[in-house]
C-alpha positions in Angstrom: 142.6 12.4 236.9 139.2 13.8 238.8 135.9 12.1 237.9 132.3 13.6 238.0 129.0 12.2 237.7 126.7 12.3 234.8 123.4 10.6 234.5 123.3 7.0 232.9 120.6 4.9 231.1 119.2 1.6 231.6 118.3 -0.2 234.6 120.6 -2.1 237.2 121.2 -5.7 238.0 122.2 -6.6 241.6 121.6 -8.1 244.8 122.5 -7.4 248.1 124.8 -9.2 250.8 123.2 -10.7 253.8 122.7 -9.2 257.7 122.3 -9.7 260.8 119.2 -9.9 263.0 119.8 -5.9 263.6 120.3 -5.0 260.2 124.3 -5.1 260.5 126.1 -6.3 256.9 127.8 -9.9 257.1 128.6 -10.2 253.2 126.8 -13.0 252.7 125.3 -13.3 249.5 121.5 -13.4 249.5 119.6 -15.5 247.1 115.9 -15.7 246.4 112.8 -17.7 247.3 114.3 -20.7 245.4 117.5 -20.4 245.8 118.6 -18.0 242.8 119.5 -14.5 242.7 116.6 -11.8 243.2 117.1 -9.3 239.8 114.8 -6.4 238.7 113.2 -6.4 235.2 114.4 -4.0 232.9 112.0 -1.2 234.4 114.1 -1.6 238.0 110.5 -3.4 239.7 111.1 -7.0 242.0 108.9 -8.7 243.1 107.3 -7.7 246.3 108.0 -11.0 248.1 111.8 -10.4 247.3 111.4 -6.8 247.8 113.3 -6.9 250.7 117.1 -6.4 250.9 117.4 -6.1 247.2 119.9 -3.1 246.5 118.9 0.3 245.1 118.1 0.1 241.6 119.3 4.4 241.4 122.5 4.4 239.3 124.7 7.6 237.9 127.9 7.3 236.0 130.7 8.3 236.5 133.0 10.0 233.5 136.2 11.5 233.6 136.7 14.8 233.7 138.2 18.7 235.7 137.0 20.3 238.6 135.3 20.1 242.5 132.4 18.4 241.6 134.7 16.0 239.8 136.8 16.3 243.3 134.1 14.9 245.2 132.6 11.8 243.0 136.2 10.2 242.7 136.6 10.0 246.4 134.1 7.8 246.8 133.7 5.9 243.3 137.5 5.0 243.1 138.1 3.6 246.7 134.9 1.4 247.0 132.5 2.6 249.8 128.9 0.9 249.7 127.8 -2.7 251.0 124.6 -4.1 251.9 121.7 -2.8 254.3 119.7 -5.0 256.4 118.3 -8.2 255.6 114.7 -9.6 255.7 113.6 -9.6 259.3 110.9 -12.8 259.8 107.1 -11.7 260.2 107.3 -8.1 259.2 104.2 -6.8 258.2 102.7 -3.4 256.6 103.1 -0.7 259.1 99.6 1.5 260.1 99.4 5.0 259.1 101.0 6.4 262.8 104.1 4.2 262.2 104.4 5.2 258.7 103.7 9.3 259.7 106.7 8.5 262.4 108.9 7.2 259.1 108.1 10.4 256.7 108.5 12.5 259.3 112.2 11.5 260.7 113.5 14.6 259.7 111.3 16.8 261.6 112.1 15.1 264.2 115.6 15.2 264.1 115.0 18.9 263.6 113.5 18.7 267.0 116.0 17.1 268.9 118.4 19.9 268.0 122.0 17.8 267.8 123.9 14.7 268.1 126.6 13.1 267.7 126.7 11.0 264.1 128.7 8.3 262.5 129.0 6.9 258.9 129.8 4.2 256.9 129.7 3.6 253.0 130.4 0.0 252.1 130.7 -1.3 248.4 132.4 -4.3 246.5 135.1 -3.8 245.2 137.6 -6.4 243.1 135.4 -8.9 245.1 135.9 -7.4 248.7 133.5 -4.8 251.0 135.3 -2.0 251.2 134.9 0.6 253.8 134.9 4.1 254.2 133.9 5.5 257.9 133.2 8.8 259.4 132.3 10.2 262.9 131.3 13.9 264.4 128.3 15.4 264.5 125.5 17.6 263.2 123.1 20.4 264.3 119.8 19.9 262.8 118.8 23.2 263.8 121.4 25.1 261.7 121.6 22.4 259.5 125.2 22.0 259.5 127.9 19.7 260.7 131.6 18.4 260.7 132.4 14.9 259.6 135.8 13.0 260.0 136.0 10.5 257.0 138.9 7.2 256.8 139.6 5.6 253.8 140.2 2.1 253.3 143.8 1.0 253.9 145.7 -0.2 250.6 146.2 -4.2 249.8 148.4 -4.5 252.6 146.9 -3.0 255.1 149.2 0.4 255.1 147.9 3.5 256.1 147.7 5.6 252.7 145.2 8.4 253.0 145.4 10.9 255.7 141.7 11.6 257.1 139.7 13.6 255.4 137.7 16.5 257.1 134.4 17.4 255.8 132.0 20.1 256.7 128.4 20.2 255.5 126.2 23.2 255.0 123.0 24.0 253.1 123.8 23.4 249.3 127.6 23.2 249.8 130.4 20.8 251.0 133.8 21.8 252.2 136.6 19.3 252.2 140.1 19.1 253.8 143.1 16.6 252.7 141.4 16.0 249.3 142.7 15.9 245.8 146.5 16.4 244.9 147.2 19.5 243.7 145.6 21.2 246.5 147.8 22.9 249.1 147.9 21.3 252.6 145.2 23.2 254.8 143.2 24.5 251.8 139.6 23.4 251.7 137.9 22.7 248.0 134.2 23.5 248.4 131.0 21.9 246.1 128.0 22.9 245.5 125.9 20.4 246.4 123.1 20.6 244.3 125.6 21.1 241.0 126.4 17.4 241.7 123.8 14.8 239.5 123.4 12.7 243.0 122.9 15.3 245.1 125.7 14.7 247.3 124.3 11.4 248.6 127.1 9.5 248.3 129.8 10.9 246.4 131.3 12.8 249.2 132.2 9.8 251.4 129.1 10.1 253.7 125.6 11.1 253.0 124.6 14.3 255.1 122.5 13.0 258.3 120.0 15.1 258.2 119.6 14.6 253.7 119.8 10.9 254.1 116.6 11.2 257.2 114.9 14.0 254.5 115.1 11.4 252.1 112.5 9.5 254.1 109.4 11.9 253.0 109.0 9.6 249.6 108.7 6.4 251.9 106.2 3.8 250.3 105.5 0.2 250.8 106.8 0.6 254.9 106.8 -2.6 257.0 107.3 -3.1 260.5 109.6 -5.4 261.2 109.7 -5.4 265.2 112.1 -4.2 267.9 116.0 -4.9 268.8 117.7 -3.0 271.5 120.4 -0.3 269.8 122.8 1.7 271.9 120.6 0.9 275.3 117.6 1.6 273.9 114.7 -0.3 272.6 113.9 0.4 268.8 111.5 0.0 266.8 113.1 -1.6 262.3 111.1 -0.1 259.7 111.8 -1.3 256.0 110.3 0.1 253.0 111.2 2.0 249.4 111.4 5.9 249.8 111.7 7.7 245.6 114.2 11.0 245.7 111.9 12.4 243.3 108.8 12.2 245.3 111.1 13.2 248.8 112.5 16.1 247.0 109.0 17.5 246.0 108.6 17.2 249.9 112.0 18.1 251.1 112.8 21.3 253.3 113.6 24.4 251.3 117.4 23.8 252.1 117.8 20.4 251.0 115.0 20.3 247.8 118.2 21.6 245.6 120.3 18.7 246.1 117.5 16.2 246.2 115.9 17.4 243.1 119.7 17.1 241.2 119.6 13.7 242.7 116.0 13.0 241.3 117.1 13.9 238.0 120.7 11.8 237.9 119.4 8.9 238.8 117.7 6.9 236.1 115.9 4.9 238.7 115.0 6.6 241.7 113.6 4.3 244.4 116.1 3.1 247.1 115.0 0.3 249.7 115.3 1.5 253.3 116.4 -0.1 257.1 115.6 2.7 260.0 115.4 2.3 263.2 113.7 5.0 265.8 113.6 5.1 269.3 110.4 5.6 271.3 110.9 9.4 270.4 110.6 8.6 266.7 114.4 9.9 266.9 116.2 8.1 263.7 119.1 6.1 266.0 119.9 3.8 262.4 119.1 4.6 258.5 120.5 2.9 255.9 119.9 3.3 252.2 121.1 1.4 249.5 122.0 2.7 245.7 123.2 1.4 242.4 126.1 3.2 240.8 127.4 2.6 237.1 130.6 3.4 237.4 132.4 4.1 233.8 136.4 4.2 233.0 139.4 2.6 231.2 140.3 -1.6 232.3 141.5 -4.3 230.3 138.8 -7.1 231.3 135.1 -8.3 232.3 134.5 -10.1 235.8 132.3 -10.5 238.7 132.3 -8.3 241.6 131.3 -9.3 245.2 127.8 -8.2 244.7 127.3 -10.5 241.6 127.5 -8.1 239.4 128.9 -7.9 236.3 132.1 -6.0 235.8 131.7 -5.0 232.1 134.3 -2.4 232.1 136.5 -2.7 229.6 139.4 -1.0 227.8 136.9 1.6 226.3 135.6 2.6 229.5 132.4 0.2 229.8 130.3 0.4 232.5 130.1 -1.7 235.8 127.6 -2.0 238.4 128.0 -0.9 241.7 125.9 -1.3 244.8 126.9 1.5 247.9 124.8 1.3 251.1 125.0 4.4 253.5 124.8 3.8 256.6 124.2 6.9 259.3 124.0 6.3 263.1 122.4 8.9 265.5 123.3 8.9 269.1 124.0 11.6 272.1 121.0 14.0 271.1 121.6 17.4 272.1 125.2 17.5 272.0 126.6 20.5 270.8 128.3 20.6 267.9 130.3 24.0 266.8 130.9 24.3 263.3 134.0 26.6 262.1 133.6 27.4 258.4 136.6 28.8 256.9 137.4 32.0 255.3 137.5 33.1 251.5 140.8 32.7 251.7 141.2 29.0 253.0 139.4 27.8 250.0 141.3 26.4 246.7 140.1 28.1 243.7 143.3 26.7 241.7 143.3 23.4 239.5 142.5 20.2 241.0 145.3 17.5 239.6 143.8 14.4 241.0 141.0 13.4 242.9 142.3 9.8 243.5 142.3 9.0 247.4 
């Protein structure tokens, strides 16, 4: 079976896992000011004060269903791939308008710096446990194209189950290698990105680097909250809210497609932000954090590691699901070569199962 996305209603409850002083996940369960968990109302607002590291309140759900779109939801939604961003860092404080103009404008400068080298992570909870999915490569800002290596988790028992997955991303389209049985080894599948109700932001395994930084033009509410030193080099942590629909209105020409699907598949579209730039206003760390519904058959109701509620039942309920990309930006000006295939590499055939 192959899932795809469609939009759902209502808001989110959830709450995010703890971090490290540099914004690295521990799982811990955060609490708020008094000790009990920090929820949304029903419109998806918190409280400023416990603003910080509360997850996305975006969600999309997921149903079942034929196809490449459907291809590159399940990937994701099935295996468990989000977790928690950064936590509260201690005496932040609103940033001033050059800091916040160095925020909006990460993209641009990424754009400048021509290449580097990337790595990914999408971290959710999943029967209780963080669950990881990785990637590493690179990306070309310029061209606005890149190659991604993605691992999925290991099963229960730690055997290797899933060969990796190769991923290359291109203005409105993904192509995938090693996805979905029913496809024949060394065919791609290819999605159009901005056919998919998220945008592509998370359902492929790894948002694209320089999407997840383009993002950034709907920052609001940005705090500075100081400097850690991040592969050698002193950076400055920014926190804040971006909204896809105000980024999207914003958004380069290639990238307003998917990010304007996204704005409208999301029922809430703010998503609290951790990035980190270097003294260049280079992006070197950007993580984002969204709600997923995720809807489907089970047989009973429980708590999930992000405290939750697992109301999926055996007539395909929804449950709430909290996935945190995580994009790292390192070695700028690397070259990275890009080799697309041909029309006749690509699958056009039927798609048996999208399950990892």
């Amino acid at each position: 079976m192959v899932a795809a996305v469609t939009p759902a209603a209502g808001a989110t409850k959830s709450e995010t896992a703890g971090a490290t002083t540099d914004g690295t996940a521990t799982g811990a369960r955060r609490t708020g000011r008094a000790g009990g968990r920090i929820r949304p109302d029903r419109a998806g607002r918190v409280d400023r004060r416990d603003r910080a590291g509360l997850g996305a309140r975006g969600r999309v759900t997921v149903r079942r269903t034929a196809g490449a779109a459907g291809l590159a939801c399940a990937a994701v939604l099935a295996s468990g791939c989000g977790g928690p961003a950064a936590g509260t860092s201690a005496g932040a404080a609103p940033a001033d308008a050059a800091q916040v103009r160095a925020v909006t404008n990460a993209a641009d400068t990424l754009g400048k710096a021509g290449s580097a080298k990337v790595s990914s992570a999408l971290r959710t909870a999943s029967g209780g446990t963080w669950v990881t999915i990785t990637g590493t490569g690179g990306f070309d800002f310029a061209r606005r194209q890149g190659e991604l290596v993605l691992l999925l988790p290991k099963d229960a028992v730690g055997k290797e189950e899933h060969k990796p997955i190769t991923e290359l991303m291109t203005p409105g389209a993904l192509y995938m290698k090693n996805r979905g049985a029913g496809v024949p080894a060394g065919k791609w599948v290819r999605v159009d990105t901005t056919r998919i109700p998220d945008g592509n932001l998370v359902t492929g395994g790894a948002t694209e680097p320089l999407a997840a930084a383009e993002l950034l033009r709907g920052a609001e509410d940005v705090t500075y909250a100081g400097t850690v030193r991040m592969q050698g080099v002193q950076v400055r942590h920014f926190r804040g809210t971006t909204d896809i629909a105000r980024a999207a209105r914003t958004a380069s020409p290639a990238v307003r497609g998917p990010l304007a699907a996204a704005a409208r598949g999301f029922t809430v579209t703010r998503v609290p932000f951790d990035a980190w730039l270097d003294p260049q206003g280079r992006l070197r760390k950007l993580s984002e954090q969204f709600t997923m519904t995720v809807s489907g058959s089970g047989t009973a109701a429980a708590k999930d590691g992000t405290g939750a509620k697992d109301t999926k039942d055996a007539q395909g309920a929804a449950r709430n699901v909290m996935v945190v990309s995580t994009t790292t930006y390192d070695a700028f000006g690397t070259p990275v070569a890009v080799t697309m295939p041909g029309n006749s590499d690509i699958w056009t055939g039927k798609i048996v199962s999208a399950q990892p």
